[in-house]
TIVEX-537196 format. One record per residue (C-alpha): residue in one letter; x, y, z. Coordinates in pm, 1 decimal, always signed. Example, Ala and Ser with C-alpha at 12.3 -4.5 7.8 and 13.67 -1.06 7.14 Angstrom:
<r><resn>a</resn><px>+1230.0</px><py>-450.0</py><pz>+780.0</pz></r>
<r><resn>s</resn><px>+1367.0</px><py>-106.0</py><pz>+714.0</pz></r>
***
This chain:
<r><resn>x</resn><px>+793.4</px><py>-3034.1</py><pz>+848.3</pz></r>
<r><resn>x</resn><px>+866.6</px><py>-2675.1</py><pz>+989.1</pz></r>
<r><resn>x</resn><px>+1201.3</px><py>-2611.5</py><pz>+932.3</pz></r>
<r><resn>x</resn><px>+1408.8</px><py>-2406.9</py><pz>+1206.3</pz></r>
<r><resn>x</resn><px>+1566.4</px><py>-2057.8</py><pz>+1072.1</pz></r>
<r><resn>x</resn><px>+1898.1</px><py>-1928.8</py><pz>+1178.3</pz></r>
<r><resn>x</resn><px>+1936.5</px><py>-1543.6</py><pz>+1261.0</pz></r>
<r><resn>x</resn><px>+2241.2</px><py>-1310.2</py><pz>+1238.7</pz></r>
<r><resn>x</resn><px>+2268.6</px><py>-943.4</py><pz>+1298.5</pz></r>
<r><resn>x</resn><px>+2199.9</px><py>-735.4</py><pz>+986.9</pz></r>
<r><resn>x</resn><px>+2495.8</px><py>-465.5</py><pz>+905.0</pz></r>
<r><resn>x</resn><px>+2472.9</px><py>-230.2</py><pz>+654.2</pz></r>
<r><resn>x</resn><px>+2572.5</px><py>-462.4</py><pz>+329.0</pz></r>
<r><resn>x</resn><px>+2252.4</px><py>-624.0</py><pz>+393.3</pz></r>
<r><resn>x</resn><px>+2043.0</px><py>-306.6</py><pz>+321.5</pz></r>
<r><resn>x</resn><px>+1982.5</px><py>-415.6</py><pz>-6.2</pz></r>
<r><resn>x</resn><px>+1857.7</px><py>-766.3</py><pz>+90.2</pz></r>
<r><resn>x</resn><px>+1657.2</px><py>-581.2</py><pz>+318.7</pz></r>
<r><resn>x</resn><px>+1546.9</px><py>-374.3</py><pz>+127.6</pz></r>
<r><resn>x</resn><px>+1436.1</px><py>-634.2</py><pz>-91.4</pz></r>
<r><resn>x</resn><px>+1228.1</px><py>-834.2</py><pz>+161.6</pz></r>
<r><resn>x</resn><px>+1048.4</px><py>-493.4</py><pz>+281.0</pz></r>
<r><resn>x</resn><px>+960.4</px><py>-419.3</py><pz>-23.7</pz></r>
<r><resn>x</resn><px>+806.5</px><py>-770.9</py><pz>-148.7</pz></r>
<r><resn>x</resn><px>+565.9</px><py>-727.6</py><pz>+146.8</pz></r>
<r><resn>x</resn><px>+499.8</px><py>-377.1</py><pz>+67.0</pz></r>
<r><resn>x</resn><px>+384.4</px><py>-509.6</py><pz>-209.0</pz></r>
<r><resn>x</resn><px>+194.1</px><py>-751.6</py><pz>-83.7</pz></r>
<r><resn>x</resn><px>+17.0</px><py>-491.9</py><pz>+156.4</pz></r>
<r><resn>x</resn><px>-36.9</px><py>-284.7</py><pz>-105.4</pz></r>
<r><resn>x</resn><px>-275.8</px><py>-516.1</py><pz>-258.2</pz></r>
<r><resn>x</resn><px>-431.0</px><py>-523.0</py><pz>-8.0</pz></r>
<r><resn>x</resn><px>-528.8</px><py>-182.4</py><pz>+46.7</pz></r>
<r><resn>x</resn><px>-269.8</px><py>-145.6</py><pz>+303.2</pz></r>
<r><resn>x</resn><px>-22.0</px><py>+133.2</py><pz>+170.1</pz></r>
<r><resn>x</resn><px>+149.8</px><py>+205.0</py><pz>+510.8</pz></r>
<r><resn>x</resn><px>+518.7</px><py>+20.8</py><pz>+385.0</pz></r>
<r><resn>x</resn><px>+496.1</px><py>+162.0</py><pz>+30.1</pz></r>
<r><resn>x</resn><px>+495.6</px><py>+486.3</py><pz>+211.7</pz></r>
<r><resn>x</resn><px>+713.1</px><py>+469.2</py><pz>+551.5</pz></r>
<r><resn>x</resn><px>+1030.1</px><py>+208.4</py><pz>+395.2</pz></r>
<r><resn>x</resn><px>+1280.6</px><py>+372.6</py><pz>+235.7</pz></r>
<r><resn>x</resn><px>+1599.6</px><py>+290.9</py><pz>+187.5</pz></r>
<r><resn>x</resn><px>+1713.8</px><py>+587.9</py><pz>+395.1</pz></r>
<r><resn>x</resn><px>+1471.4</px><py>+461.7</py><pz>+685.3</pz></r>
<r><resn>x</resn><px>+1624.6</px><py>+120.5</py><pz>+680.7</pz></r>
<r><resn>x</resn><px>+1982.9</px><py>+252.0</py><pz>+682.3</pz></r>
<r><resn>x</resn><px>+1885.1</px><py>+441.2</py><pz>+999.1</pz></r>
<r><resn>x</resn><px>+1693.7</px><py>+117.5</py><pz>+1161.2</pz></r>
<r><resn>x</resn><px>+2004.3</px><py>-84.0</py><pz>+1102.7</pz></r>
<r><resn>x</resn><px>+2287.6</px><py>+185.5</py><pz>+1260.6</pz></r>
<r><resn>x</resn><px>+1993.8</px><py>+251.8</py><pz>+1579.2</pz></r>
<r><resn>x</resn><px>+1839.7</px><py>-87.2</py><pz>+1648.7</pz></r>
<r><resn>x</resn><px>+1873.4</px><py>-440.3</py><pz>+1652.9</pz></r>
<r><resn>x</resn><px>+1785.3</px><py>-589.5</py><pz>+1323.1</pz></r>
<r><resn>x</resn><px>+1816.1</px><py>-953.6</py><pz>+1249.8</pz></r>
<r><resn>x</resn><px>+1820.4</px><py>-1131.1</py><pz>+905.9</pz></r>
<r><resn>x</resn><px>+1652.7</px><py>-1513.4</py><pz>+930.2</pz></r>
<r><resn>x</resn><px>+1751.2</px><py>-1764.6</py><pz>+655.4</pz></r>
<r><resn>x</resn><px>+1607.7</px><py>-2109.1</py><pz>+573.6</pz></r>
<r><resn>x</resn><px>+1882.0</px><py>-2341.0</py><pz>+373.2</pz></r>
<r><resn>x</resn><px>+2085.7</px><py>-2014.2</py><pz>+297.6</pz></r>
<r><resn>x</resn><px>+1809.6</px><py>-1831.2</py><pz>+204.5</pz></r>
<r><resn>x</resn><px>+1749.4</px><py>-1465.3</py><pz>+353.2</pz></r>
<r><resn>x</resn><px>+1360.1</px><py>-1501.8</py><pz>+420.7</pz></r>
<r><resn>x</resn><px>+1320.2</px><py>-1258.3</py><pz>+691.5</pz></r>
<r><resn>x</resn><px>+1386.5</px><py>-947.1</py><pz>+931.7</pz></r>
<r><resn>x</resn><px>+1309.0</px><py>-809.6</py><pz>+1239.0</pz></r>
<r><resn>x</resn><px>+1400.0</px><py>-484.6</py><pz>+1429.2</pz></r>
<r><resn>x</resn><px>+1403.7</px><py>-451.1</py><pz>+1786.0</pz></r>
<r><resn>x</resn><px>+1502.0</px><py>-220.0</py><pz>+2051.0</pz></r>
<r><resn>x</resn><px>+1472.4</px><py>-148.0</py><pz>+2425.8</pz></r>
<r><resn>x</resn><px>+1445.2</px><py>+210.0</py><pz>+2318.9</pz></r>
<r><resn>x</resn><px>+1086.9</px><py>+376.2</py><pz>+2368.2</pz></r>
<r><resn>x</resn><px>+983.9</px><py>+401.7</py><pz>+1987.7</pz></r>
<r><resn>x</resn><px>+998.3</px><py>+761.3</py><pz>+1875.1</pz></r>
<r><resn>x</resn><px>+686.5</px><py>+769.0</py><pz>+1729.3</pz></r>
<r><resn>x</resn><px>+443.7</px><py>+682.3</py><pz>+2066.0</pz></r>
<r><resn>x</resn><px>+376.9</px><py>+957.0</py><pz>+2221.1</pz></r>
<r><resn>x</resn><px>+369.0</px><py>+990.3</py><pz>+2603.1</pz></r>
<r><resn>x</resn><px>-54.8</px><py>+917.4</py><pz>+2605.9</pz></r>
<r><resn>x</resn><px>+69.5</px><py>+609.6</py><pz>+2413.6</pz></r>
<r><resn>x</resn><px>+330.8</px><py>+492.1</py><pz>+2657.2</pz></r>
<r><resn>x</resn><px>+69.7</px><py>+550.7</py><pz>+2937.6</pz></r>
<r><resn>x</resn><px>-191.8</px><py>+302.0</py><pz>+2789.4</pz></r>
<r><resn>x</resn><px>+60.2</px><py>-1.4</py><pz>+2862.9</pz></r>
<r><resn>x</resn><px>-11.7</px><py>-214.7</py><pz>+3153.4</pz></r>
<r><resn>x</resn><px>+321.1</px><py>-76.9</py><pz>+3288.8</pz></r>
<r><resn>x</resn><px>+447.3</px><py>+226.8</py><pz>+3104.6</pz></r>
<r><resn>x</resn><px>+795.7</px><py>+275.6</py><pz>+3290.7</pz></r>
<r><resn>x</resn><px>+866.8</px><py>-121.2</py><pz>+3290.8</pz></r>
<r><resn>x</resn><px>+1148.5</px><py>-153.2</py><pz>+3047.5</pz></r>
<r><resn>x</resn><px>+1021.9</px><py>-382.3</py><pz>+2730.8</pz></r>
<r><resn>x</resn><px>+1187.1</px><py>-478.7</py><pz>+2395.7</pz></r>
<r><resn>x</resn><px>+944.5</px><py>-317.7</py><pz>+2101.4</pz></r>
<r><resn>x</resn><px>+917.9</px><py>-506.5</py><pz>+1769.2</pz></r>
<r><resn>x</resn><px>+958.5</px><py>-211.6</py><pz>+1501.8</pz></r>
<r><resn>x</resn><px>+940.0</px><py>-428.6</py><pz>+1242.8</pz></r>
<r><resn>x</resn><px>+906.4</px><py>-791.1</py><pz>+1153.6</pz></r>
<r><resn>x</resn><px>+873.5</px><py>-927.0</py><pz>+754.0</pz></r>
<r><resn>x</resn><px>+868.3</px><py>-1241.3</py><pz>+593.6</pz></r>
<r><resn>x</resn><px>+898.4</px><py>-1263.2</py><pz>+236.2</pz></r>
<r><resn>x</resn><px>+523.9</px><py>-1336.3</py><pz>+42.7</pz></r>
<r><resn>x</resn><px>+687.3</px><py>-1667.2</py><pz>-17.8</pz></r>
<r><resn>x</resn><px>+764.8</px><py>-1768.5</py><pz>+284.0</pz></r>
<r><resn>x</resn><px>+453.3</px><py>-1688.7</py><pz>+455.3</pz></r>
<r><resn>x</resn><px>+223.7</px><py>-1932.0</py><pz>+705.3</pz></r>
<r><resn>x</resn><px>+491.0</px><py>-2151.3</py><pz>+693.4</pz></r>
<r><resn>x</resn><px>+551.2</px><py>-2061.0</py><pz>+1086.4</pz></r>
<r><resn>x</resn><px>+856.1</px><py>-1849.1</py><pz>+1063.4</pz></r>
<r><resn>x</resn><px>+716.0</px><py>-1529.5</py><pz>+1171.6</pz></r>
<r><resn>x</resn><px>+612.8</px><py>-1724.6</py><pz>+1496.3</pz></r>
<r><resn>x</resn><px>+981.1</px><py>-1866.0</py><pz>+1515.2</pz></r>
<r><resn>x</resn><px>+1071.1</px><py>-1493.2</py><pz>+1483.0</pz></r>
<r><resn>x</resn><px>+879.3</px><py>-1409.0</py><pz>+1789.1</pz></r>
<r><resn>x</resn><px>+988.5</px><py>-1646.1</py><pz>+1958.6</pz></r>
<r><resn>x</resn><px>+1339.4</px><py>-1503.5</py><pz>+1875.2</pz></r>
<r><resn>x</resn><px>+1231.9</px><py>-1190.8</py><pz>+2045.3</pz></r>
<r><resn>x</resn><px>+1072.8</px><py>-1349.1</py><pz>+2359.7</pz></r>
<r><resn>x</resn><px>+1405.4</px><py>-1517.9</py><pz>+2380.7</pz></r>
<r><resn>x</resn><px>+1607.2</px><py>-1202.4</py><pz>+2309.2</pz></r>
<r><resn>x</resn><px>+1405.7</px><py>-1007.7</py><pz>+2594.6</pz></r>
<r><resn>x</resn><px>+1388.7</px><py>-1337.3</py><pz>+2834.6</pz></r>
<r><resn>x</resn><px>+1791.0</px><py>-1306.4</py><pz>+2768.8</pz></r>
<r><resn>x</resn><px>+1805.6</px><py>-897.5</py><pz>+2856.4</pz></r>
<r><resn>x</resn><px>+1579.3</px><py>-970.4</py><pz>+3207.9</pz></r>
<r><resn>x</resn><px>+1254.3</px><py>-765.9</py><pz>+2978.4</pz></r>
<r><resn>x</resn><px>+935.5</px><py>-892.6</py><pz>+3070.8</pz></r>
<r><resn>x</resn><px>+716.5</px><py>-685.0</py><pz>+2798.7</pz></r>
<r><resn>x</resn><px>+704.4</px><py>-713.8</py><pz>+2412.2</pz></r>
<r><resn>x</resn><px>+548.4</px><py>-441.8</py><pz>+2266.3</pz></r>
<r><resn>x</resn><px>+455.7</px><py>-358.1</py><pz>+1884.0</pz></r>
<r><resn>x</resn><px>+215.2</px><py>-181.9</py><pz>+1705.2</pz></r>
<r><resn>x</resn><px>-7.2</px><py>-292.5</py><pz>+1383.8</pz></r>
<r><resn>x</resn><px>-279.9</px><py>-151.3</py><pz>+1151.4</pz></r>
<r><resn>x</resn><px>-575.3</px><py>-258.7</py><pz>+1307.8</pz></r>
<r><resn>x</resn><px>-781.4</px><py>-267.1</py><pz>+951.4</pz></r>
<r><resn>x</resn><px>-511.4</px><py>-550.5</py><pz>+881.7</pz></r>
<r><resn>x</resn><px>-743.1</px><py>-825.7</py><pz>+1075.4</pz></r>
<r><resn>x</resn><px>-558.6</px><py>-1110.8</py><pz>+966.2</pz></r>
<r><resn>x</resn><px>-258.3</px><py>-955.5</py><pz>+1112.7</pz></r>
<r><resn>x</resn><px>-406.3</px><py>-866.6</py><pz>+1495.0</pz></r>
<r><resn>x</resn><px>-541.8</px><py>-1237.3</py><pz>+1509.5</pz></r>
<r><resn>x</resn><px>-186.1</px><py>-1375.5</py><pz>+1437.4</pz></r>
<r><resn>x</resn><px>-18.7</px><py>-1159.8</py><pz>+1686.0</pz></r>
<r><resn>x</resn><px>-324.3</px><py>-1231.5</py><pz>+1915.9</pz></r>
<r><resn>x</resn><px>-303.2</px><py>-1566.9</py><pz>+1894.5</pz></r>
<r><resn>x</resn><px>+93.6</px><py>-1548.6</py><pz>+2009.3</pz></r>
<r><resn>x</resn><px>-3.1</px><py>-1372.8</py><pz>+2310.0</pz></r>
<r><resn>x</resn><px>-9.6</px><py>-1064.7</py><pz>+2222.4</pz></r>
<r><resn>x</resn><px>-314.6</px><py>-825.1</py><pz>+2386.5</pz></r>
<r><resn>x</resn><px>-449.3</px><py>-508.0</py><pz>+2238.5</pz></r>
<r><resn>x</resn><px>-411.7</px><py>-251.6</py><pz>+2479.5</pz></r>
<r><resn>x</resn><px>-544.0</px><py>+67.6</py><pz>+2301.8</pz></r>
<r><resn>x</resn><px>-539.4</px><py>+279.6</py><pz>+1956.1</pz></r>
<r><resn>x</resn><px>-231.8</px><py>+496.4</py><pz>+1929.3</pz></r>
<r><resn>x</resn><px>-332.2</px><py>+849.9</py><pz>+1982.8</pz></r>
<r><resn>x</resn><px>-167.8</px><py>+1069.8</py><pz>+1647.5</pz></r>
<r><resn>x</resn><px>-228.7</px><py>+729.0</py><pz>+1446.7</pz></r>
<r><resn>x</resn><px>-573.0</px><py>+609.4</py><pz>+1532.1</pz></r>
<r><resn>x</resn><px>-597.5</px><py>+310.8</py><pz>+1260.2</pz></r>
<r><resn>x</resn><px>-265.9</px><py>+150.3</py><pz>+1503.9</pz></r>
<r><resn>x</resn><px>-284.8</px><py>-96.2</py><pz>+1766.2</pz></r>
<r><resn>x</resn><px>-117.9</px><py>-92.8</py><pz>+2042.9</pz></r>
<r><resn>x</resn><px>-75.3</px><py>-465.0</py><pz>+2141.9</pz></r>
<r><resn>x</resn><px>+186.0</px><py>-576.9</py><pz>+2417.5</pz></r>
<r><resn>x</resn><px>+290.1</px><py>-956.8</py><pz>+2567.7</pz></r>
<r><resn>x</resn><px>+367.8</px><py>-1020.6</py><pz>+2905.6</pz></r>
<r><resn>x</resn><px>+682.3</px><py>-1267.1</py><pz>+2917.6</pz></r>
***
């Protein structure tokens, strides 16, 4: 039976427990020849996520399982070509930055609870677009966002191995 998580907004005392759930999939990745967490989380980069954009700790029974950051903020990182590849580039949308569930807790169906949190989040702000980016040579992860709706739209110019995927609310 799928049990239902409960959110809350992460603040900075939960860097650590972020930290820690980042990490465990970094791991994770890593094994799988996917190095891009190992590289891009640090500690520093989470502090910033947490004072610039929406994160959100999920728990199951009390436990912290996982976390998502989101913001209505154009991502830094997608450049202007990128922008310009979604089906409406100056439509407003709410961009998934991140989104982990601990190795433990995986295809147990929180991650799609999670994005349903999102849809719900942007359904709540009047944002008809969620937008995120993945490593396309991560297959198993395209097909799971795929089969929540999500479309790829194009590569991402500066990192060609990324996805550009977006869902229309």
């Amino acid at each position: 039976m799928l049990r239902r998580i409960k959110s809350r907004l992460a603040r900075q005392p939960d860097l650590n427990n972020i930290f820690g759930i980042i990490s465990a999939c970094a791991v994770r990745l890593k094994e799988r020849n996917l190095n891009d967490w190992s590289r891009y989380y640090t500690e520093e980069r989470l502090k910033e996520k947490i004072d610039k954009q929406n994160g959100y700790i999920f728990s199951v029974d009390g436990v912290d399982i996982g976390v998502v950051f989101v913001s209505s903020d154009d991502l830094y990182y997608y450049s202007s070509v990128d922008m310009g590849k979604f089906s409406e580039p100056k439509s407003v949308a709410l961009y998934i930055g991140t989104l982990a569930v601990k190795p433990e807790f995986r295809h147990q169906g929180y991650a799609s609870q999670i994005i349903d949190f999102c849809k719900s989040l942007a359904i709540e702000k009047g944002i008809k677009f969620l937008r995120l980016d993945c490593n396309g040579n991560d297959n198993s992860l395209v097909e799971f966002y795929k089969k929540r709706g999500f479309e790829v739209i194009s590569l991402m110019e500066k990192e060609p191995e990324y996805l550009l995927m977006e869902m229309r609310i």
